[in-house]
C-alpha positions in Angstrom: -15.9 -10.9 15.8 -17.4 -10.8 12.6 -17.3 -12.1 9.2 -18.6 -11.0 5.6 -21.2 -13.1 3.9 -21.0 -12.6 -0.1 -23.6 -13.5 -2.4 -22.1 -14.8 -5.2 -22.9 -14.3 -9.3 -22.8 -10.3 -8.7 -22.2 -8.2 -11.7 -19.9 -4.9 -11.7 -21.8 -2.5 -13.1 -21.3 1.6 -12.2 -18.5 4.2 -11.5 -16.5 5.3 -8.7 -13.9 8.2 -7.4 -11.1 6.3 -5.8 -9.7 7.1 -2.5 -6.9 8.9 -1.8 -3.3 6.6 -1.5 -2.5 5.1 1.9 1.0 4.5 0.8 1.4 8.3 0.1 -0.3 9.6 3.3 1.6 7.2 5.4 4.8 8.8 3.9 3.7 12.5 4.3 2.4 12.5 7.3 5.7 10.8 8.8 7.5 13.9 6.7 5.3 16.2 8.8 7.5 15.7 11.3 10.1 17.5 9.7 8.0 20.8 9.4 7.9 22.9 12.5 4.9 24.7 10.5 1.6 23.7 10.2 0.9 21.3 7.2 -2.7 20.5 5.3 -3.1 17.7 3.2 -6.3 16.8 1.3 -8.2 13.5 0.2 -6.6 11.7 2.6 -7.8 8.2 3.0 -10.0 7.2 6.6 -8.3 3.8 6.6 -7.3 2.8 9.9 -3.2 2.7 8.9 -3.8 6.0 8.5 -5.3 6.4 12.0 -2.5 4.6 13.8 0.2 6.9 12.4 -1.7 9.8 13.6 -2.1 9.0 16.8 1.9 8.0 16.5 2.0 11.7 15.6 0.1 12.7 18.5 2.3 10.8 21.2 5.1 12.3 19.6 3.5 16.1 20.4 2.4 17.0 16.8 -1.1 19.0 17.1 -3.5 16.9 15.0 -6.9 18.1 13.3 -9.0 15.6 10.8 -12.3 16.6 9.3 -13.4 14.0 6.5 -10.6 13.5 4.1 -8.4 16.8 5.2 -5.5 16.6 7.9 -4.2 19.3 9.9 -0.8 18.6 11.4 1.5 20.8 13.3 5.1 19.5 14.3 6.2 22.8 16.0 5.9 21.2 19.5 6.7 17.7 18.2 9.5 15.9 20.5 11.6 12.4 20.4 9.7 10.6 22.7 9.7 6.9 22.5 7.1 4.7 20.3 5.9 1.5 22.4 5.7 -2.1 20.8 1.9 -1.4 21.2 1.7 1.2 19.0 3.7 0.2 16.0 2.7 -3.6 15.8 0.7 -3.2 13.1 2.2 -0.7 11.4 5.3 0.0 9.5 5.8 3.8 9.8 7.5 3.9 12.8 10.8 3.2 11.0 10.3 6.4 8.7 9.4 8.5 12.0 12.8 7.4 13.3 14.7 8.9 10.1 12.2 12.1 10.6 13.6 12.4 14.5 16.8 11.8 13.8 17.0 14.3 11.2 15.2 16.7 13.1 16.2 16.6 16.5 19.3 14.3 16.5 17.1 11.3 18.2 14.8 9.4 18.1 13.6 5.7 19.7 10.9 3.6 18.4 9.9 -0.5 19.0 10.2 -2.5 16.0 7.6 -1.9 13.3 4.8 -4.5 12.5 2.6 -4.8 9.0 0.8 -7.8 7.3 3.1 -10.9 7.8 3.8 -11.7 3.7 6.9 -12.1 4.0 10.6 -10.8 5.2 10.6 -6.9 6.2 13.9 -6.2 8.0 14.8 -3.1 8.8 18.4 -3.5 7.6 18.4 -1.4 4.8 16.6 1.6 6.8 19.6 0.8 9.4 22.3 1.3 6.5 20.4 4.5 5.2 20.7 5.9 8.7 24.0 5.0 9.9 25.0 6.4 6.0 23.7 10.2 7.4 25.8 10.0 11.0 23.0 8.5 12.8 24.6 5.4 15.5 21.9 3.2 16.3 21.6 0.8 19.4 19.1 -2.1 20.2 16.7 -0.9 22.9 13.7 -2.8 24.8 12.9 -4.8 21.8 13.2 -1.7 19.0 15.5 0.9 17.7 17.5 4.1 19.2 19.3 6.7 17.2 21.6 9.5 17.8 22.8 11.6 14.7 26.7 12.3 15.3 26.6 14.8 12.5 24.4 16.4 9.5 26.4 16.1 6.6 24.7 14.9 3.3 25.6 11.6 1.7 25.6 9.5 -1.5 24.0 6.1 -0.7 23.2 2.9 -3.6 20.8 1.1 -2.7 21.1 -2.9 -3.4 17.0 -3.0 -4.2 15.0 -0.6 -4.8 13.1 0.0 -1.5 10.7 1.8 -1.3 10.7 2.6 2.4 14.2 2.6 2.5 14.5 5.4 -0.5 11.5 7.3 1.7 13.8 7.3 4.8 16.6 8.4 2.9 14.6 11.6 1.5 13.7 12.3 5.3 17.1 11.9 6.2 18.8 13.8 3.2 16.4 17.1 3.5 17.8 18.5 6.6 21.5 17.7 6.3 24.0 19.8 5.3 25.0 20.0 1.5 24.1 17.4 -0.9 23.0 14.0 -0.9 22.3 11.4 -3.9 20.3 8.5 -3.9 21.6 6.0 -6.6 19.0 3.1 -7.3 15.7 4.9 -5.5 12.5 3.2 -6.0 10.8 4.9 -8.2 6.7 4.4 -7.5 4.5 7.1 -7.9 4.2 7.2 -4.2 8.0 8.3 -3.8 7.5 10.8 -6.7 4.4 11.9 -4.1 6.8 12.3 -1.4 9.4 14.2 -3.4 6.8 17.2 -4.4 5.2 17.3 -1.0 8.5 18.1 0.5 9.7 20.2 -2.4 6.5 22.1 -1.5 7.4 22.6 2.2 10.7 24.0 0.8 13.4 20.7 -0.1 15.2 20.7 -3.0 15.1 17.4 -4.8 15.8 16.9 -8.5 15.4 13.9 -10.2 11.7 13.1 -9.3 10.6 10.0 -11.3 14.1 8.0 -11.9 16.5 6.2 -9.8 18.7 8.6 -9.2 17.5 11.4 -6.9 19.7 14.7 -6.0 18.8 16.3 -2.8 20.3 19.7 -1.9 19.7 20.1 2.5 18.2 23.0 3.6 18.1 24.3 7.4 14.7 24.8 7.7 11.4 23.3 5.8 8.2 26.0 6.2 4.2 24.7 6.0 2.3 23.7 3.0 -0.8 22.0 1.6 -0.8 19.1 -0.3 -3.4 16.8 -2.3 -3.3 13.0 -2.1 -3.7 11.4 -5.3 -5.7 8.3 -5.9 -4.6 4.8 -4.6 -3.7 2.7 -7.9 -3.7 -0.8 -5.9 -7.2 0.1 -4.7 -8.1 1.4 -8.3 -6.7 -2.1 -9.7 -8.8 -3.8 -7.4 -12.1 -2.2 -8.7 -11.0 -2.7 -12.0 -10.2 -6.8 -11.3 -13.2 -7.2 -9.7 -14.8 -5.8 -12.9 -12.8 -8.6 -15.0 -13.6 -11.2 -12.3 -17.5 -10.7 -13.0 -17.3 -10.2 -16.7 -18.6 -6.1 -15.8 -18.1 -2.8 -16.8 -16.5 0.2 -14.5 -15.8 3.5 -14.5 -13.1 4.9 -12.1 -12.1 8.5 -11.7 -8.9 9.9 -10.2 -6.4 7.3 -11.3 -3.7 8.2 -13.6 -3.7 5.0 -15.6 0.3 5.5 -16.7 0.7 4.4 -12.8 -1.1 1.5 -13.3 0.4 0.9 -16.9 1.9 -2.9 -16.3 -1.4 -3.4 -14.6 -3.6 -2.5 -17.4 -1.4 -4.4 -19.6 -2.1 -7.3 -17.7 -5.9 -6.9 -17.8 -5.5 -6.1 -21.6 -4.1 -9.4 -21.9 -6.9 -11.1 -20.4 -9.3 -10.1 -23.1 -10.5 -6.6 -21.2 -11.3 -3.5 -23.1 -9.9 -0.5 -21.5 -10.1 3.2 -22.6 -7.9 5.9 -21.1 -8.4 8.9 -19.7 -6.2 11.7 -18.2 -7.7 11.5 -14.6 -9.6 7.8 -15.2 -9.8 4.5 -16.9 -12.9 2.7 -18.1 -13.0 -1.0 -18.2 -15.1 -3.6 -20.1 -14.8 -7.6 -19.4 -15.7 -9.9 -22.0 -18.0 -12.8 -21.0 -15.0 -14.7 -20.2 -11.6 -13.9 -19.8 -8.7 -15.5 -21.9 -5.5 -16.4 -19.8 -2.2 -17.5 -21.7 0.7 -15.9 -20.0 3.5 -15.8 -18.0 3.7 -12.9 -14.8 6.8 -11.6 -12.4 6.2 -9.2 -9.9 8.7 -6.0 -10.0 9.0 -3.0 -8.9 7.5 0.1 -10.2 7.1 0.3 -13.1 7.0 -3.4 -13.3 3.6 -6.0 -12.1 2.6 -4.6 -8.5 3.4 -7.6 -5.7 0.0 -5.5 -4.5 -2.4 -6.8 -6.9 -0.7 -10.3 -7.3 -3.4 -11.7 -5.8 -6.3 -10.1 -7.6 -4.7 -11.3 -10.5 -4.8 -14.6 -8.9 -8.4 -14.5 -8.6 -8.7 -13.1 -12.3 -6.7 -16.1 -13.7 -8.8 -18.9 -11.8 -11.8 -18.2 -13.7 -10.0 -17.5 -17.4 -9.6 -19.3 -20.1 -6.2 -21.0 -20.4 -3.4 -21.4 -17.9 -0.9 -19.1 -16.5 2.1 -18.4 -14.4 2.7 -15.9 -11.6 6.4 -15.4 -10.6 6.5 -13.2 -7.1 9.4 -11.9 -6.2 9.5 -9.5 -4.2 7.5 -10.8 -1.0 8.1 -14.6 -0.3 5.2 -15.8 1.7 2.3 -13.3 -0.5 0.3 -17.2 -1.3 -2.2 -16.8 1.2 -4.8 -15.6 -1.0 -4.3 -18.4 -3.5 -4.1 -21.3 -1.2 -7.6 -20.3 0.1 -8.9 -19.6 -3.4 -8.6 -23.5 -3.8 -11.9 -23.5 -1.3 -13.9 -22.1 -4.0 -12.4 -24.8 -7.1 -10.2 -22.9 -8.2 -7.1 -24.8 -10.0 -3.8 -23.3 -8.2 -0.5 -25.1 -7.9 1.8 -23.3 -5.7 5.8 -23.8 -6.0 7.3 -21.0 -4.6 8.3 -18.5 -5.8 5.8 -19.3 -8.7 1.5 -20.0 -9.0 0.5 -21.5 -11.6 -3.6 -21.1 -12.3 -5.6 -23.3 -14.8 -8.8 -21.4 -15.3 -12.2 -23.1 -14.6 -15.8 -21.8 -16.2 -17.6 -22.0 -12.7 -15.9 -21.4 -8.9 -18.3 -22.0 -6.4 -18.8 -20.6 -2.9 -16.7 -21.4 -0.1 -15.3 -20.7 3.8 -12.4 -18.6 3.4 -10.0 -16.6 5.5 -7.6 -13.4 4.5 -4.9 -13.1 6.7 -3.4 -9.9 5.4 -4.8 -6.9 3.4 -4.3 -7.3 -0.3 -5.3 -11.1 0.2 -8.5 -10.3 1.8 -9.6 -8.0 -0.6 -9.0 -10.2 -3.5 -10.9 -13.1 -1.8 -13.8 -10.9 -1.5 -13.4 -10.1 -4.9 -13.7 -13.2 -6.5 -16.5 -14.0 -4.2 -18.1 -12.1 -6.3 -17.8 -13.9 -9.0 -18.7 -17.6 -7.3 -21.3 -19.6 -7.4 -23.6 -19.8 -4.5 -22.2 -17.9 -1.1 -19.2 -17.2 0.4 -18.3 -16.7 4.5 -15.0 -14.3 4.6 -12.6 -13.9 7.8 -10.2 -11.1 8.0 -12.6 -8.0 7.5 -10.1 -6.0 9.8 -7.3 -6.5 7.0 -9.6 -4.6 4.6 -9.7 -1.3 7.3 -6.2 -1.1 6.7 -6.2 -0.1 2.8 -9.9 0.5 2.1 -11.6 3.3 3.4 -15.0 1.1 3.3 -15.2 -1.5 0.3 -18.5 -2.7 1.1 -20.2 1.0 0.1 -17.8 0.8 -2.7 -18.9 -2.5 -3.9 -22.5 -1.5 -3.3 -21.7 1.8 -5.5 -20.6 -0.8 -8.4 -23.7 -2.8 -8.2 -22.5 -5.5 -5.7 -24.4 -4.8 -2.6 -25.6 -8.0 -1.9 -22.9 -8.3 1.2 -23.7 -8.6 4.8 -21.9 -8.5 8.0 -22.4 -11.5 10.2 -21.2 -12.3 13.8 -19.4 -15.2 14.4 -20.7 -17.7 17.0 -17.5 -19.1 19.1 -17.7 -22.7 20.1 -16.7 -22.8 24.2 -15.0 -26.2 25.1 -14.8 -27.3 29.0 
């Protein structure tokens, strides 16, 4: 086991092209299963989510090819088979491989899905989107089996904007027979993704962008190549680490209208920002100024993703704030720790409240999921003195590697370290 050892007082200082988006690939390569063609898909993140769902991929008989950041997959042998509890633990995209087998083949049979544990994830919603196309689902050895009775398209409203739910629904609606609405879709970037990678493989979905999507079935979708587009939660972590150490950044890729209520944010704070098509350039002041009140929404409202890198902004700026999450109930890891390194957070869920203090010092912390960790690595940077971090595997998850990141920012004063274990008897 091993843990990260951050010098503190480091300075961002450089520029960076940001990695492709683990919540589009994860998507796509799911929709792969769909295409009985071969599919290639570029700037794809090496992130170990992504590695997982591949290798879900491959036990269900798609032929897999990855050099660097480009996938090959190839679904024309692909069957139902089953997905054990081992392999979808710790991670989500089983559920969405169920809508793309059902849809497919007529079946499909998966153990429940895992993640990070910040709060409730049922899988009711993905249960009503699939029951809504014909599918009749039954409880099997602790997950999920589904037999499509019939095809036909449907009009489903979605209580919440899900985002995994609306994704399902698109796998689901692409294949059925005539046409199907979504009424209340999520409407993230990463759906938007979704929508023209399929619409590229041959779907017909109208609508991209609002909450109402129009999807017209098809028999058949054929191969195609897509490009991954940057992450924007990884982007707004780079860009609040630059805030956090009173720096200066440049990131390329990002489209900053994704990140808009992000931006806004870091505006707030005192931040300079200029805007570019493909890139966003950000200077802190010497200290941040913090007078505001925050809820987490969804797209295009605050991301619940960079709640806690705001969290780590806040403790060190000026003035006190409020953070309002609302859409994942136990995402308070992160700022319970941050009190190890002074900071000045009251939690009362489902709000934080963050007085700012000049100086945080070092500290023993732990991230328990992956957002978390990488914003208590984050404002490690900023402390005084040095920090010890647990949960480096969290970070493999979302970040294809955040240390040579860091170090390509000007904060490469971070080490790995292995943990000694104490042995009682």
């Amino acid at each position: 086991m091993e843990r990260l050892v951050i010098q503190g007082q480091q300075r961002v200082a450089g520029e960076l092209t940001v990695q492709g988006s683990k919540n589009l690939t994860l998507p796509i390569l799911c929709a792969c299963l769909l295409i009985p063609e071969p599919v290639v898909l570029t700037h794809c993140p090496r992130i170990s989510d992504v590695e997982e769902t591949l290798e879900m991929l491959r036990k269900l008989g798609v032929y897999v090819q990855q050099e660097g950041h480009t996938i090959l997959c190839d679904a024309s042998q692909a069957s139902p088979s089953g997905l054990s509890r081992e392999m979808t633990q710790g991670n989500r995209m089983s559920i969405l491989m169920l809508g793309a087998m059902v849809s497919r083949f007529g079946y499909g049979r998966i153990a429940y899905p895992g993640g990070c544990r910040i709060g409730k994830r049922p899988v009711d919603l993905h249960e009503m989107v699939l029951e809504s196309f014909g599918t009749e689902l039954e409880d099997a050895d602790d997950g999920l089996e589904g037999t499509r009775k019939q095809k036909n398209g449907c009009r489903i409203s979605l209580p919440f904007p899900s985002v995994g739910a609306t994704e399902n629904a698109l796998l689901c609606a692409c294949l059925s027979e005539g046409e199907s609405e979504i009424v209340g879709a999520a409407r993230e970037p990463e759906i938007t993704g979704l929508c023209r990678f399929l619409n590229g493989a041959g779907a017909q979905i109208r609508g991209l962008g609002t909450s109402r999507l129009q999807i017209g079935g098809v028999k058949r979708l054929h191969g195609t190549g897509y490009e991954i587009e940057a992450d924007r939660i990884v982007a707004g972590t780079y860009l609040t680490a630059a805030a956090v150490t009173g720096g200066e950044c440049q990131l390329w890729g990002v489209r900053p209208q994704q990140l808009s209520s992000y931006l806004d944010f870091l505006a707030r704070l005192g931040c300079g920002l200029h805007l570019q098509e493909q890139g966003v350039r950000l200077t802190a002041p010497l200290r941040l100024t913090s007078r505001l009140r925050v809820k987490t929404e969804p797209y295009p409202g605050f991301p619940t993703d960079l709640q806690p890198m705001a969290v780590g902004a806040l403790s060190v700026a000026e003035g006190e704030a409020e953070l309002e999450e609302s859409i994942f109930e136990r995402r308070f890891d992160a700022a319970e720790e941050m009190r190890r390194f002074g900071a000045r957070v009251q939690i009362a869920p489902p709000c934080i409240s963050v007085r700012g203090v000049r100086r945080l010092h070092g500290a023993d912390v732990t991230g328990r999921d992956l957002r978390g960790t990488a914003a208590l690595l984050i404002t490690a940077l900023a402390a005084e003195g040095e920090t010890r971090l647990e949960g480096e595997r969290y970070l493999k998850r979302g970040y294809e590697d955040m240390l040579r990141d860091l170090a390509q920012l000007g904060c490469g004063e971070i080490r790995k370290e292995a943990k000694e274990w104490q042995s009682y008897g």
